[in-house]
C-alpha positions in Angstrom: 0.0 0.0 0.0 1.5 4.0 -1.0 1.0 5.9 1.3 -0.4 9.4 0.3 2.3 11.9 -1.4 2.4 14.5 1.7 3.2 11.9 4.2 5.8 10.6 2.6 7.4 13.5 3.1 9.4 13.8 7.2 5.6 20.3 10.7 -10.5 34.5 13.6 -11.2 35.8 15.4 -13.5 32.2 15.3 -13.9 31.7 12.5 -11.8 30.2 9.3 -12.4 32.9 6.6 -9.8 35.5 5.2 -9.9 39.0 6.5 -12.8 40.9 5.1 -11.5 43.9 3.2 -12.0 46.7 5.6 -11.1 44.9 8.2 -7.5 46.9 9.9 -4.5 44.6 9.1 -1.5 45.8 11.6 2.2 44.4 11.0 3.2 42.9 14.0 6.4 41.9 15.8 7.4 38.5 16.4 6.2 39.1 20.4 2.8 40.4 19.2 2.4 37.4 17.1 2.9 35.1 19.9 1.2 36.2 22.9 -2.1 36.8 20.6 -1.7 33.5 19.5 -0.3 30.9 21.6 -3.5 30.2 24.4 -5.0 29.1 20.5 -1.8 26.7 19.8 -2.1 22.9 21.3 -0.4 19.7 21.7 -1.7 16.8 20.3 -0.8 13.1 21.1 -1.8 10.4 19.4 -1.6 6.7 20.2 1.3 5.6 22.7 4.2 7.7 21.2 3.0 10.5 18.6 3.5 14.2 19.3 2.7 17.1 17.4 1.4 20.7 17.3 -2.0 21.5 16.5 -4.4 24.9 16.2 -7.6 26.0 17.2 -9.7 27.8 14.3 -13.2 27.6 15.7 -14.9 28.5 19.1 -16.6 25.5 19.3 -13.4 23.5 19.3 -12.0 22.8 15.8 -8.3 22.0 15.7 -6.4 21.8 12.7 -3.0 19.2 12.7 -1.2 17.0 10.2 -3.0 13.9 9.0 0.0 12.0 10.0 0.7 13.2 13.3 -2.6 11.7 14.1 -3.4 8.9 11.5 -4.7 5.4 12.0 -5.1 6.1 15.9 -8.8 6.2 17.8 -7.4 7.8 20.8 -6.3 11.5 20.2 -5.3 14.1 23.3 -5.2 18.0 22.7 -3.5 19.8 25.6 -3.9 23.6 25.9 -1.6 26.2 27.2 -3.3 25.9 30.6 -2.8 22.3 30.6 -6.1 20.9 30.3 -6.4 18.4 28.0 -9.5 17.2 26.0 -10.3 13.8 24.1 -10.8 14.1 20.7 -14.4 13.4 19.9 -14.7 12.9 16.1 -12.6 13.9 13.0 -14.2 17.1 11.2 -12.5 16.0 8.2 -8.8 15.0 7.2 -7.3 15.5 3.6 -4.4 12.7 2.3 -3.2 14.2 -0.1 -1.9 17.4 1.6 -1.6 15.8 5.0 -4.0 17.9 6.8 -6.8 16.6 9.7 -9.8 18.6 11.2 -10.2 17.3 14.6 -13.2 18.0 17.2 -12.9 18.9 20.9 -16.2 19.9 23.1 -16.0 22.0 26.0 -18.8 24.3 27.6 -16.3 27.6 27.3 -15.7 28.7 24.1 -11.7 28.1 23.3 -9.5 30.6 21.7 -9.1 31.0 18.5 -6.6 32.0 15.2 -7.4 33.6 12.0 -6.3 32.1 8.8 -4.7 34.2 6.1 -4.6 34.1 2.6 -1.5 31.8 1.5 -1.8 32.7 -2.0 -0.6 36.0 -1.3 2.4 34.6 -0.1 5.4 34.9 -1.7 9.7 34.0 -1.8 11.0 36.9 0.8 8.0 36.9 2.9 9.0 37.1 6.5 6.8 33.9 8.2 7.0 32.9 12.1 6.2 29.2 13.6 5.1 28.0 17.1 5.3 24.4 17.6 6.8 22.0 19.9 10.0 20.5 19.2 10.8 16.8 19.8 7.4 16.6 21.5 9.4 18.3 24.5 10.0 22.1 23.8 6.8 22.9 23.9 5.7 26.4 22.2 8.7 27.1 20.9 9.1 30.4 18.3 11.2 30.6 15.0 11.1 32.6 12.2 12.4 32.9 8.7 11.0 33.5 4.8 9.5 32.5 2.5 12.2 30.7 0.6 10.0 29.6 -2.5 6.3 28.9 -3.5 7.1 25.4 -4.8 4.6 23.6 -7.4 4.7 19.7 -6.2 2.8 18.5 -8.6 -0.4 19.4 -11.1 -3.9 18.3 -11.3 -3.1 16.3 -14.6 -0.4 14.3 -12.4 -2.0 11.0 -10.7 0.2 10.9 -8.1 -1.0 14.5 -6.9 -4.5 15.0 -5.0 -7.7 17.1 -7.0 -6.4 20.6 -8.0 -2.7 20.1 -7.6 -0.4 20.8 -5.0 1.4 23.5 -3.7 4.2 23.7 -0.7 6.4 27.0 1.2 9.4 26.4 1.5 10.4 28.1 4.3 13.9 28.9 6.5 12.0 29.3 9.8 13.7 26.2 12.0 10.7 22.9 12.7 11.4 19.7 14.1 9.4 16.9 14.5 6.7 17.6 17.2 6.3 20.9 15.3 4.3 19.2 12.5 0.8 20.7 12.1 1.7 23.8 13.8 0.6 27.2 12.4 3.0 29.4 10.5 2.2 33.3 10.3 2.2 36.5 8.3 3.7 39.6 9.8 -0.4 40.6 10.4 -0.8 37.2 12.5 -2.6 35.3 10.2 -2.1 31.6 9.9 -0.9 31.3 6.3 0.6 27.5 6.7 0.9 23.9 8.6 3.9 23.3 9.1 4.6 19.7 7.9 8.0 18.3 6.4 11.9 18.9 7.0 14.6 17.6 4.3 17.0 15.9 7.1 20.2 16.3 4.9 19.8 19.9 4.7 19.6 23.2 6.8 16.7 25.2 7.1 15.1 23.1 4.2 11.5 23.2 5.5 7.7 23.0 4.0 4.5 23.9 4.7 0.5 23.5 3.3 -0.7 26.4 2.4 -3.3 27.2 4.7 -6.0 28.4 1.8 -6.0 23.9 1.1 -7.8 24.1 4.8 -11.0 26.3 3.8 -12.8 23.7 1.7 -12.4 21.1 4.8 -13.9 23.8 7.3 -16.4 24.6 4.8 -18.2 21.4 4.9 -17.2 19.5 8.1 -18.0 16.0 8.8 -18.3 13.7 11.9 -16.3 10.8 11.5 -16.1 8.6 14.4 -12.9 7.6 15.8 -12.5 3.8 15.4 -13.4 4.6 11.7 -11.4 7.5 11.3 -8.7 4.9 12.8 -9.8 2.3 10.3 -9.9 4.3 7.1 -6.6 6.3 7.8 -4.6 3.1 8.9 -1.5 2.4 7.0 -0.7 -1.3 6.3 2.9 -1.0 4.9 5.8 1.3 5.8 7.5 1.0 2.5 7.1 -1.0 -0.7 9.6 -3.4 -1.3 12.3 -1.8 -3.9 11.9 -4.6 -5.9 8.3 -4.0 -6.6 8.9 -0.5 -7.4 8.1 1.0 -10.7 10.2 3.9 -12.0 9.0 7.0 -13.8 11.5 8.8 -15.7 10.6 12.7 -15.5 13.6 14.9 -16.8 13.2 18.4 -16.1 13.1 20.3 -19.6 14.5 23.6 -18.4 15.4 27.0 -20.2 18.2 27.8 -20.6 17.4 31.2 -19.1 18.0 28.7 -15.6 21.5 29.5 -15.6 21.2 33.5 -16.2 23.5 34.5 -13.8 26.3 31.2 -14.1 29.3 31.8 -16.0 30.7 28.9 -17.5 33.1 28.0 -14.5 30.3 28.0 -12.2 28.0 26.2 -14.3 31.4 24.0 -14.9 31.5 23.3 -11.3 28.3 22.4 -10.9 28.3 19.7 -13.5 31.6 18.3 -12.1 29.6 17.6 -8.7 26.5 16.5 -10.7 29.2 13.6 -12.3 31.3 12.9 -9.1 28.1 12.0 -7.0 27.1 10.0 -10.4 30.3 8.2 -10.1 30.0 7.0 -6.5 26.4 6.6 -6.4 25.7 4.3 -9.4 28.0 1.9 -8.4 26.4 1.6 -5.0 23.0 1.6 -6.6 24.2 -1.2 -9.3 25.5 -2.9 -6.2 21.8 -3.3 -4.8 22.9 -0.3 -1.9 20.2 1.5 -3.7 19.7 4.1 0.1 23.5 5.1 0.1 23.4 6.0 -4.0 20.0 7.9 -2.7 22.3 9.5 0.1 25.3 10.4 -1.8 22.5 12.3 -4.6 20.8 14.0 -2.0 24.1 15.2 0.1 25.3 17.0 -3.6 21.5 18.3 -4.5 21.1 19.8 -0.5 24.7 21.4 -0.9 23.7 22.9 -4.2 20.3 23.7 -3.4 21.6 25.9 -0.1 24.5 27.4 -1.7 23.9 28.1 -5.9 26.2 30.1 -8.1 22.8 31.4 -9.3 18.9 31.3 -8.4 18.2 29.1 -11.0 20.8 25.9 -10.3 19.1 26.5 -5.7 15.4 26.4 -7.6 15.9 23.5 -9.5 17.9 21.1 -6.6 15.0 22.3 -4.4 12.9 21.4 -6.4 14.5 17.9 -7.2 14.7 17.2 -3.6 11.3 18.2 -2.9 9.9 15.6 -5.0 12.6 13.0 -4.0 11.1 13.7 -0.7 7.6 13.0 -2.0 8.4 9.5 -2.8 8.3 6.6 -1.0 11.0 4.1 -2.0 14.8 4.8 -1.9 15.1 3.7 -5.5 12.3 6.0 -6.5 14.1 8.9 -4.3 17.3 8.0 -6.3 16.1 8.2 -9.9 14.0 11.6 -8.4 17.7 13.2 -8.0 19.2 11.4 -10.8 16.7 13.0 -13.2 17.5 16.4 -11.6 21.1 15.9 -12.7 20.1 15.0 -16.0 18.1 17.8 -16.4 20.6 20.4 -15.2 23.3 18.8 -17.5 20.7 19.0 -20.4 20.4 22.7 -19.7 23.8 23.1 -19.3 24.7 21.7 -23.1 21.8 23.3 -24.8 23.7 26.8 -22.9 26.7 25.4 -25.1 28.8 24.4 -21.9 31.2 21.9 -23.0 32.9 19.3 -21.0 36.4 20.5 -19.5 35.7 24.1 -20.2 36.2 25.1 -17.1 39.5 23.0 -16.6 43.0 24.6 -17.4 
């Protein structure tokens, strides 16, 4: 069994609608941001040993988490700031594809609440701030970053991607796990994201769901009861056998406007790394150590991806490694990166770059 494409991946006033337009929209610091919002944040446990963050968007207790912090388990706990705690009663509505779950607490006080934003306003420079809880132990902890890039994972024509397509922020604001489902904010204090995945290999490599993918679930919630929820959400395999896998070749076709900005020796540079990782990793790979060929491809796409000799060589490793990270075999992850290559040294040709041209 596959599990769903976001999982794969491993972070109102009361009500869920965008600002009306006259409503005031302040900038706020960092501090504002958090002691507006954090009596709204929660921890959620799932199960024996799951921890993650969690938000409340709805007086009447509607809590908004990562499907797979909470996924094929009956018995869910929210803890508020205060410390009380509250069972999980049903599941609103939960979303596979982009790894999002609409819980249901009951309480006779209304609970606090957070407004969500509009994420399709968001864009690469935006300054963002997250509150989760770290390790399951830090609890409501504060980072912030940007915006690093509005990444496209994959297009409503692609079978592999939910209805409508699917769109991730990468972000440099610091999460860990325990931080997934937590919210991330605009400089107004709107909740524009859920935090959800982290590439391990890399630093400050981090993703979020858009928070606009939450409105249709709030729109038309359901009541799912737990042991079903439990049932339906359950996942029967952790990873398919490499053996079994099927491979999809998909070469990125890029401009060559992607290297505006390289010269040849940096473009030179880049291609000698692209064939040194090649000449480690297929070996291993043809060897049947399919992980370590992954590992040696993903340590050369997360150095090139944090530190480009131009935009367009960081856009298209991120890009690589975010749908590397996507996938659910090794051998799948490998060929993911190994097309990247390909396509950059595709690029690189059609820019009339010529092997050794940047050698004495």
């Amino acid at each position: 069994m596959r599990r769903p494409l976001l999982l794969l991946l491993i972070a109102v006033s009361c009500g869920p609608s965008a600002p009306k337009a006259n409503s005031p929209r302040n900038r706020m610091t960092p501090k504002d941001i958090v002691q507006q919002s954090t009596e709204a944040i929660v921890r959620i446990e799932a199960g024996g040993d799951k921890v993650g963050t969690g938000f409340i968007l709805d007086k009447n207790g509607l809590v908004v988490t990562n499907l797979h912090v909470v996924r094929g388990e009956a018995v869910i706990k929210v803890k508020l700031h205060d410390n009380s705690q509250f069972l999980v009663v049903e599941v609103a509505a939960y979303d596979e594809g982009r790894d999002l779950a609409l819980l249901r607490i009951r309480s006779p006080k209304a609970f606090p609440t957070l407004r969500l934003g509009d994420s399709d306003q968001m864009s690469a420079g935006d300054s963002v701030i997250a509150i989760g809880n770290p390790l399951g132990v830090f609890d409501y902890s504060v980072s912030s970053g940007l915006v690093s890039q509005v990444r496209p994972v994959c297009g409503a024509d692609d079978a592999r991607c939910p209805p409508g397509g699917l769109t991730l922020l990468q972000i440099s604001a610091p999460i860990s796990q325990g931080s997934s489902g937590g919210p991330l904010f605009n400089q107004f204090g709107e909740v524009v994201g859920v935090t959800t995945l982290i590439v391990t290999q890399g630093q400050s490599i981090n993703f979020a769901v858009p928070a606009n993918y939450i409105k249709p679930l709030v729109a038309k919630p359901g009541a799912i009861a737990m042991e079903k929820f439990a049932e339906q959400t359950k996942l029967e395999d952790e990873r398919p056998p490499e053996d079994n896998v099927r491979i999809q070749k998909m070469v990125p076709n890029h401009p060559v406007a992607l290297l505006d900005g390289c010269n040849d020796k940096a473009i030179g540079e880049v291609i000698d790394s692209i064939s040194s990782a090649i000449d480690i990793g297929a070996p291993l790979y043809n060897k049947g150590d399919i992980e370590a060929c992954y590992r040696i491809y993903e340590g050369t796409s997360v150095k090139l991806e944090r530190d480009p000799p131009c935009p367009g060589v960081g856009k298209a490793f991120g890009d690589g490694l975010l749908r590397a990270t996507s996938l659910a075999s090794y051998k799948e992850k490998a060929w993911a990166l190994r097309d990247t290559f390909d396509g950059l040294i595709d690029v690189a040709q059609r820019r009339g770059f010529k092997p050794g041209a940047n050698k004495p």
